[in-house]
N, C-alpha and C positions, 0 to 999 in steps of 0.2 A: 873712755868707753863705759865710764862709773859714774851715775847720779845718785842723786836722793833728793827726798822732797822732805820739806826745812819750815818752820810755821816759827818765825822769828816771833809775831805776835804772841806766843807763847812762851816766851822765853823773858829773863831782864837784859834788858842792851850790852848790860856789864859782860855777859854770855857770847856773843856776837861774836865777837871778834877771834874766842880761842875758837867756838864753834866750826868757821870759816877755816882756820888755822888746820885742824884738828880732821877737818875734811880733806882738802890737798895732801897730808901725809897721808891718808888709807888710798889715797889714789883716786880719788872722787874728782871731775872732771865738770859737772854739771851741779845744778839743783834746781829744783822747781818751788817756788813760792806762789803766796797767794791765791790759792784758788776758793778758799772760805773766807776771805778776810773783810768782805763787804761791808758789815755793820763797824769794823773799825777804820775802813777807810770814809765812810760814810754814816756817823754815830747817828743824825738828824739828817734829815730832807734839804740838802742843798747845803751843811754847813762838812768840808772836806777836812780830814786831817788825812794831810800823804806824809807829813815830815815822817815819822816813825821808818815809813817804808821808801824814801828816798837813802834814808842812814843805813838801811837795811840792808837795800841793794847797794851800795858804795861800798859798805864793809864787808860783801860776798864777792862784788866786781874786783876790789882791793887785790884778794887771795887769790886773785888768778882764776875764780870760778866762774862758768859760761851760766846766766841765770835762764829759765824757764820761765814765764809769767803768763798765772792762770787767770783768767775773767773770774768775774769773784759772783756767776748768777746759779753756781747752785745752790748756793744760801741765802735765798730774797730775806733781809729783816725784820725785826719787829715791827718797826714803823711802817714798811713800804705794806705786809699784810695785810697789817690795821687801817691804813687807808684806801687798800683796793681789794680787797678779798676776793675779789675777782677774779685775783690770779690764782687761787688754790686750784688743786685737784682734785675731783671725787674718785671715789672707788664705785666699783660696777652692782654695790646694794646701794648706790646715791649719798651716801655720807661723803660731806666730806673732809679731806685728810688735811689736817692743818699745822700749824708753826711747832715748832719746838725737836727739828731731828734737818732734815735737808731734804734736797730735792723736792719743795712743796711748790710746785706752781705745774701748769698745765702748758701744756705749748702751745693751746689754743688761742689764748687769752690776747687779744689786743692791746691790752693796758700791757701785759708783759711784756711783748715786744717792744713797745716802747720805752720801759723802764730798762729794760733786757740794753735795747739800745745804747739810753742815754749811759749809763753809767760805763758799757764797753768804751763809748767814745771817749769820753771823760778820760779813762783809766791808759787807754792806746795814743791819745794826744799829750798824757804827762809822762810817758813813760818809753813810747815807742821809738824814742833815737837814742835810750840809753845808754852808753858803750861798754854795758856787761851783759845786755839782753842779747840774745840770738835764739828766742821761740816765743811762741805762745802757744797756749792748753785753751783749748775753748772749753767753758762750763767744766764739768766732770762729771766723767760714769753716766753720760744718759740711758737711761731707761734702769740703770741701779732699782732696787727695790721697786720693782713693777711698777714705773713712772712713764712707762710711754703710752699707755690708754688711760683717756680719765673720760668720764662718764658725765659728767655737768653741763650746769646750761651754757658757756662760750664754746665746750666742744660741741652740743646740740646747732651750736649759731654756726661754726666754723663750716663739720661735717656736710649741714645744708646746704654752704655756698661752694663747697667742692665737690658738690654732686650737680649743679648748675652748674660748672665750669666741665663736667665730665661726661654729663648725658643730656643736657641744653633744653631738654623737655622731658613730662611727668611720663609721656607714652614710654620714650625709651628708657627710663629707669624703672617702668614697669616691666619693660619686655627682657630688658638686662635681666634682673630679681627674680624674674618667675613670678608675679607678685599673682597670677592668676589663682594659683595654689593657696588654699585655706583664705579666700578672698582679701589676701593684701593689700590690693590695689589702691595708688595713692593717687588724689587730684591734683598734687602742689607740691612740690620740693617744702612746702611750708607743714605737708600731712608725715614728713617723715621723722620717725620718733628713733633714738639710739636705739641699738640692741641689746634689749638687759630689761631686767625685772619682767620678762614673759613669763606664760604659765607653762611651756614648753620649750625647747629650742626654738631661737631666733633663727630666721630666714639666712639659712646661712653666705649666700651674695651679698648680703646689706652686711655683714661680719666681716667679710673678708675685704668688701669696699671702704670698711672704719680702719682696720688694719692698717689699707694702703693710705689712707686719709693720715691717719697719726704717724706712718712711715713717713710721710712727706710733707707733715711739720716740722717733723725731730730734724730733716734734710733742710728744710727753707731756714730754721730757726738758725743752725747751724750758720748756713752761709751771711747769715746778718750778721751775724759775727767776725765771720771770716775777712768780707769784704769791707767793715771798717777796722780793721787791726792791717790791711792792708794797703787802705789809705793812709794809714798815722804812721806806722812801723814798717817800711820797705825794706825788703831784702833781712827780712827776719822769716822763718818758718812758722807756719801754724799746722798746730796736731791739737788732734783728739783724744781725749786719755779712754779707749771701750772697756769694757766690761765681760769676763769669759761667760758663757753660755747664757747671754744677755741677746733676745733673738726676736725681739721684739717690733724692732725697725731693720730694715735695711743700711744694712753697716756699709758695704758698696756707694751706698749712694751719698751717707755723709763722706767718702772716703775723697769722693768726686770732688769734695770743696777743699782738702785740705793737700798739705806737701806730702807730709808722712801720717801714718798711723801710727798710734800706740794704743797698747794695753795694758790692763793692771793684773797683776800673775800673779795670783794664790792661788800654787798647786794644790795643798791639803785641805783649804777651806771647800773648792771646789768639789774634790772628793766625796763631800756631805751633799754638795747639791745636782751633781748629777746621780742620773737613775742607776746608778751600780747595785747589784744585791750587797746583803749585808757578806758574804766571805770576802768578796774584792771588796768593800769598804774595809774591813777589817784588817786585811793584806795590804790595802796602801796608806790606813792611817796614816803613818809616819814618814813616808815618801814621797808621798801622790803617786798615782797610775802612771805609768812611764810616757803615756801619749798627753795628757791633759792640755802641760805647760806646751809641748811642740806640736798639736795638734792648732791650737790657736797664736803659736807665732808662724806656722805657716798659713794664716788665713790673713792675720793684721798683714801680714806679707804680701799679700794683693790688696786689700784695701788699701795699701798706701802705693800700691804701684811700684814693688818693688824694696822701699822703708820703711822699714817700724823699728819704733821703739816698745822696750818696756819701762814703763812709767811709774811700777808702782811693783815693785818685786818684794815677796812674802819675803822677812829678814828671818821669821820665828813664830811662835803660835799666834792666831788669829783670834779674835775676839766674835765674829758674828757669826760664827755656824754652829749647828746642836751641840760637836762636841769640838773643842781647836788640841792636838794634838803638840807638842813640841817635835819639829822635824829632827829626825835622826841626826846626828854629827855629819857633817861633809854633803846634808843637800842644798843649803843655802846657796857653795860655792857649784854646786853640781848646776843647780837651775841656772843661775848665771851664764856660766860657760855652755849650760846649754841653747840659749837663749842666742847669745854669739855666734855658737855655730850654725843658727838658722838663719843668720844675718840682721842679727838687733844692732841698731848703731848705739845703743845704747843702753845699758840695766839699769835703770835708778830704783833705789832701796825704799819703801814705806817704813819707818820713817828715821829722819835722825835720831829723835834721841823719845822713847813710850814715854806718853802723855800722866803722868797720875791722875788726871782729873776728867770727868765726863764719859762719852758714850765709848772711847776705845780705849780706856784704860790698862785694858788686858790685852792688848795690841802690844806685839814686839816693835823695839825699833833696834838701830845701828849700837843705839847705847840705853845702860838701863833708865826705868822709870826716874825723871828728873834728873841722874847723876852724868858725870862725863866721866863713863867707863863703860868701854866695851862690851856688849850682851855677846853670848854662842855667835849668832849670827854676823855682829860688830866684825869676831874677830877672823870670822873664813870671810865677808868680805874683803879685809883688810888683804887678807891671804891672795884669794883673789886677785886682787890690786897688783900685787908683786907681781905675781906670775903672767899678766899682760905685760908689765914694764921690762919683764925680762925677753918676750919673746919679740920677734919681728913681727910687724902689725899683720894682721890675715889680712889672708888673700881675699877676693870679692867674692859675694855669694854669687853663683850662675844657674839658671835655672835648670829645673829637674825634669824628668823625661817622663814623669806622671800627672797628669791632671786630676785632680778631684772638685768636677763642679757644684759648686754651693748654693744654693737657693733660697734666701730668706723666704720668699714669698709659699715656696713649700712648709714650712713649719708653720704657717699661719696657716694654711688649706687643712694641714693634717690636727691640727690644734681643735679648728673647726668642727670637723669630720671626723672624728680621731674613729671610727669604726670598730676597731678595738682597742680597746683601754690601753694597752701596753704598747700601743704604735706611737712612738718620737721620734721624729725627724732627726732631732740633734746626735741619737742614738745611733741611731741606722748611719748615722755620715762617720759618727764615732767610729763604729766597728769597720767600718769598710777603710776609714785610715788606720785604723790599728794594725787591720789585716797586713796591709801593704809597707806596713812599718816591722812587722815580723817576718818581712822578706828583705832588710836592708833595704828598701828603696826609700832615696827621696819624692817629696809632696810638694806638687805647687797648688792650692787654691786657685779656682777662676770663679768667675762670676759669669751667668747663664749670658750665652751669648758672645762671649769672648773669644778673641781666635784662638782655635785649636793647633793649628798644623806645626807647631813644634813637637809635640809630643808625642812619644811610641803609644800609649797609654792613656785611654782616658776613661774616669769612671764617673757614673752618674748616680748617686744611690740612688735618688729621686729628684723627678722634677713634675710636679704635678699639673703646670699648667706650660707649654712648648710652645714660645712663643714663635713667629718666623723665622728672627735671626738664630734662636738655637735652636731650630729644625737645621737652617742653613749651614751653620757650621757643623752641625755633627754630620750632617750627609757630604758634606766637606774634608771633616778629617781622615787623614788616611792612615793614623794609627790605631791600632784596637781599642775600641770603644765599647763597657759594660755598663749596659743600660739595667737600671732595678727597679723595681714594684713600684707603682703607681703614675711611676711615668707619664705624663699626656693622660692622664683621667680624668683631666678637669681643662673647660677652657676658661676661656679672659674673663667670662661669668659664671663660676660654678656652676658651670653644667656639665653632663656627660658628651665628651664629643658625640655626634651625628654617627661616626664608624665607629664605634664604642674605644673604648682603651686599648694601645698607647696614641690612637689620635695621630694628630700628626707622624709622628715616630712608627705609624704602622707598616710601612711602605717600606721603613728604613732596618724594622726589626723583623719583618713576617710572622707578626703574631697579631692573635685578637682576644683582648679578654672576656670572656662572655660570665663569669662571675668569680665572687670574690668571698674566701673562708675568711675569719679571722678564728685564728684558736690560742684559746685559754689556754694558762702555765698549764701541763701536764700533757696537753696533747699536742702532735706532730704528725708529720708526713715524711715516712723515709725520702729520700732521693738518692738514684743507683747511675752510672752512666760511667762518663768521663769525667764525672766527679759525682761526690758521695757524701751523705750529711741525712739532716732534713732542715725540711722545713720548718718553725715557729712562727707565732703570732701570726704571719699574713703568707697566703694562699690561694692564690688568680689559677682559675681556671681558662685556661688557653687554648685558642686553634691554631695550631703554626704550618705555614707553606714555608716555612725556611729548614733547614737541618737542624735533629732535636739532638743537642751533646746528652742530655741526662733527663731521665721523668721519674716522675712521682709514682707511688707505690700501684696506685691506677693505670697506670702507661701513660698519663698526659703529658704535655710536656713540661722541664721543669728548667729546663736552659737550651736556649735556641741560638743559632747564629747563621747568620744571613751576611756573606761577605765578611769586612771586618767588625762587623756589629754582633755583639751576642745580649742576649735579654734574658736577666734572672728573676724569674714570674714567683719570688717569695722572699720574706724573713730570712735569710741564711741561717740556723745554728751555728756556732764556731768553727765544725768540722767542713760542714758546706763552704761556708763563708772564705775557711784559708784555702781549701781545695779549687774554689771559681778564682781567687786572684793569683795562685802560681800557675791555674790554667792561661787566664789573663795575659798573665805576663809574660809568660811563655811564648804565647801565641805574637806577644807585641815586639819578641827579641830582645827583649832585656834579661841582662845579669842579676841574677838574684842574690841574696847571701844573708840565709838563711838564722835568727839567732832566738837565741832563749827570750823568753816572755818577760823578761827581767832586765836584757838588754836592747838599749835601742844604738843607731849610729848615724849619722847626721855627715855631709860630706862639703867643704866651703874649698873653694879653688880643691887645688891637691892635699888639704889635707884634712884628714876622713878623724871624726870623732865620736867617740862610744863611753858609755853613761852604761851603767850598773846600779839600778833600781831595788836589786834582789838583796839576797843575804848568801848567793855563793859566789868564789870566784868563776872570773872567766879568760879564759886568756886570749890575746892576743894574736892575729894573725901573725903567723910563720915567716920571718921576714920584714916585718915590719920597721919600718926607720920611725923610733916613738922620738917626739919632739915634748912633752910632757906627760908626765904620769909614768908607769908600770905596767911588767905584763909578768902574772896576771891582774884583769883589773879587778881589785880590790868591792867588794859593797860600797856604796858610795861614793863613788872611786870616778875621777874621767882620764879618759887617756886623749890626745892626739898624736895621732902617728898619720907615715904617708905607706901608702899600702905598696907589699913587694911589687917589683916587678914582673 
């Protein structure tokens, strides 16, 4: 249940072998190689050296280790740049972003495809019936360091021909666009220029059509991958290593090509990059936010259909965020086993052993910079290790009785449109899991459209464009269903639906928005009812035939429900926000179980696990049959127990 990811190429051979050795005693199970190694399996154009990594993988196979094997095209090198430049990426002032760091090519590019190609095939024809291999990692981290829009002229060529395949004539990508507005209007799929360097806001249809354009490169590029690692290497897995609050593409849709998911888990580095104020930055330096890491192994959780891995787990401080904190004692092994109990089949460590040299120098690994000795982290993995070996393997994860539908395609409308500055999509889905996590409940992720009808509970923070199928299944589900701001405000071409907002969803909520506040930090709108808060940042004025649970300081309404549907026409503040989801859940018949902000709990077959984020104790339910850990639980602390009877 324990990897790590291994850069032999870094290492002298003489190292190899205790390496290998050195991993099977801490309980390490897996490891992933080569996912940058390109220029060394490939120094010159056409002339190969694999001996190195034939020895490499024989003296990991050797040790009993299951290898991972990455494609090596996030690092295109020197040579292949120098002779196609064509594959680079520009950024959105036209410059463009060139060699010396990674991820430099564009997924537009045709030459890349084909280089993309050749050297996958290559690498899956010599490698793919190894009998230590059982994965592969396509590429790494797409969209990392804002790599999924480039702005150049193969994305100008690309964009063009996928709007010819999309709207088949200049009429209807005029009528899609609105192109009538500030006279747009094009003769020729050949008149259409990217979106960027205006003297105003870009036409925002042509935005959100580049969006889905570069969402379903990063998905085709994907599958070229997939399907020759598939040809070469049968009955091996193929994953995708994602990237947390990387929202750029539709992760759904690469998930569609692959077995499992994974993703790469830096709780603290994350900390820094999402939108928290500076007190909860400050409060999780050294922990990460209690949802961070399990908000996104329950998303990889459906992108893989049920598996994911983490591929890439924080061992100790990070290198690329403003500040990298060293994690508290006991969180290394905390994310771990938290990770497990959301159903990882796997935690692999970043990295064996910190690099002394180049850009992640300051990057922890399993062991310190160059030596073979265990770092902090080294040795609660180690710990770790034990404590799986001793216990009987867990039970299966089974799915949760809450939904929370996800919408890539919303965070690009709202991105677009953002109305008010402070409106994020990734935020709003944040809070609304948080919520529901300070209720003891477990989270399943869906993707818009998905069936519903297992779940007592379903939430939607936003969905800004309803398509049929999830009109269909929500008027379908028969557990309570909370629908939130912005809903159905937009259709397939950013327009205002024809019945104004929620659009489709009107019939289903009995409301209509007829306009829309957005208000700056300092101001609010009480809300009084069956539940009580206010309002922040966003604020829909509504007409509702349905029954209003709660209105705004005006009388409008401020939460409606119609059957088992109710519609929350604002920004929740935190008080709002926890009051609609124990109303929620309530309403859906679920057991709640209520805990400090500090702790969360996580539940895999029968047996229920709680994680202490905070700096007090907490103890333990009354009765509990604990199978590891203490009660009370400890700061940093995890317990499993099976709850009384």
């Amino acid at each position: 249940m324990l990897g790590v990811c291994y850069y032999p190429e870094h290492w002298s051979e003489a190292r190899w072998e205790t390496d290998a050795r050195r991993m099977r005693e801490l309980g390490i199970s897996h490891v992933r190689i080569g996912e940058f190694a390109w220029s060394r399996l490939e120094p010159q154009r056409d002339r190969f050296e694999f001996a190195w990594l034939d020895r490499a993988m024989d003296v990991l196979h050797a040790a009993g280790l299951k290898i991972v094997l990455g494609t090596p095209t996030a690092t295109p090198p020197k040579w292949l740049v120098d002779a196609h430049p064509d594959i680079l990426p520009y950024d959105e002032q036209g410059r463009v972003r060139g060699f010396g760091s990674r991820r430099h090519y564009t997924f537009s590019s045709e030459t890349w495809h084909r280089e993309s190609a050749r050297i996958v095939e290559i690498v899956a024809k010599r490698y793919g019936e190894h009998p230590g291999l059982v994965g592969w990692q396509t590429d790494n981290e797409y969209g990392c360091h804002d790599t999924t829009l480039s702005w150049g002229p193969e994305d100008l060529k690309a964009f063009r021909r996928w709007l010819r395949l999309r709207y088949q004539s200049p009429d209807q990508l005029n009528a899609a666009w609105g192109t009538v507005f500030w006279s747009m209007e094009l003769d020729s799929f050949e008149d259409v220029a990217l979106p960027m360097l205006t003297v105003t806001e870009p036409n925002p249809a042509t935005r959100l059509d580049f969006w889905r354009f570069h969402s379903d490169q990063v998905a085709a590029y994907d599958r070229m991958q997939v399907e020759i690692i598939r040809r070469h290497s049968p009955d091996r897995f193929v994953t995708h290593n994602f990237m947390g609050f990387v929202t750029d593409f539709d992760h759904f849709q690469v998930g569609d090509n692959l077995d499992l998911a994974s993703w790469d888990s830096y709780p603290i580095g994350f900390v820094e990059k999402f939108p928290f104020c500076e007190a909860e930055r400050t409060r999780w330096a050294e922990t990460s936010h209690p949802d961070i890491a399990p908000y996104h192994h329950d998303l990889y959780r459906a992108v893989g259909r049920g598996r994911f891995w983490v591929m890439e787990q924080q061992p100790g401080p990070v290198n690329w965020a403003p500040w990298n904190p060293v994690p508290k004692p006991g969180m290394v092994r905390l994310w771990t086993w938290e990770a497990l109990a959301h159903g990882a089949e796997v935690v692999s460590y970043f990295r064996w052993r910190q690099a002394p040299f180049a850009q992640e120098q300051m990057h922890a690994g399993l062991n310190l910079a160059g030596l073979d000795e265990l770092s902090p982290g080294g040795r609660e993995a180690e710990q770790t290790g034990r404590e799986i070996a001793s216990l009987a393997p867990l039970p299966a994860t089974g799915p949760a009785r809450v939904a929370l539908v996800y919408d890539y395609q919303s965070y690009w409308a709202t991105m677009i449109q953002p109305q008010g500055k402070d409106f994020r999509f990734e935020e709003l889905c944040f809070r609304w899991y948080e919520a529901l996590r300070r209720l003891g409940l477990d989270i399943d992720f869906v993707r818009p459209g998905a069936d519903l009808s297992a779940y007592a509970l379903v939430v939607v923070p936003t969905m800004t464009e309803v398509t049929p199928d999830a009109e269909r299944v929500l008027a379908s589900a028969t557990g309570t269903v909370l629908i939130g701001p912005r809903s159905g405000s937009r259709t397939r071409d950013f327009a205002i639906p024809d019945n104004l907002p929620p659009g489709p969803l009107a019939a289903l909520t009995g409301v209509r928005v007829i306009e829309v506040a957005t208000l700056r930090p300092g101001l609010s709108d009480a809300v009084t009812g069956s539940v009580s808060g206010a309002a922040v940042r966003w604020r829909e004025h509504v007409e509702a035939t349905a029954e209003t649970l709660a209105r705004f300081a005006n009388g409008d309404p401020a939460l409606v429900r119609s059957d088992n549907r109710l519609y929350l026409a604002c920004w929740p503040d935190e008080a709002l926000l926890g009051a609609t989801m124990a109303l929620a859940a309530g309403a859906a018949g679920l057991a709640t179980m209520p805990v400090p902000d500090f702790i969360r709990l996580r539940r895999r077959g029968d047996l229920t696990f709680a994680f202490n984020y905070g700096t007090e104790d907490w103890p333990l339910p009354e009765g509990a049959e604990i199978v590891l850990g203490a009660s009370p639980l400890k700061p940093q602390e995890i317990a499993i127990f099976r709850q009384p009877a």
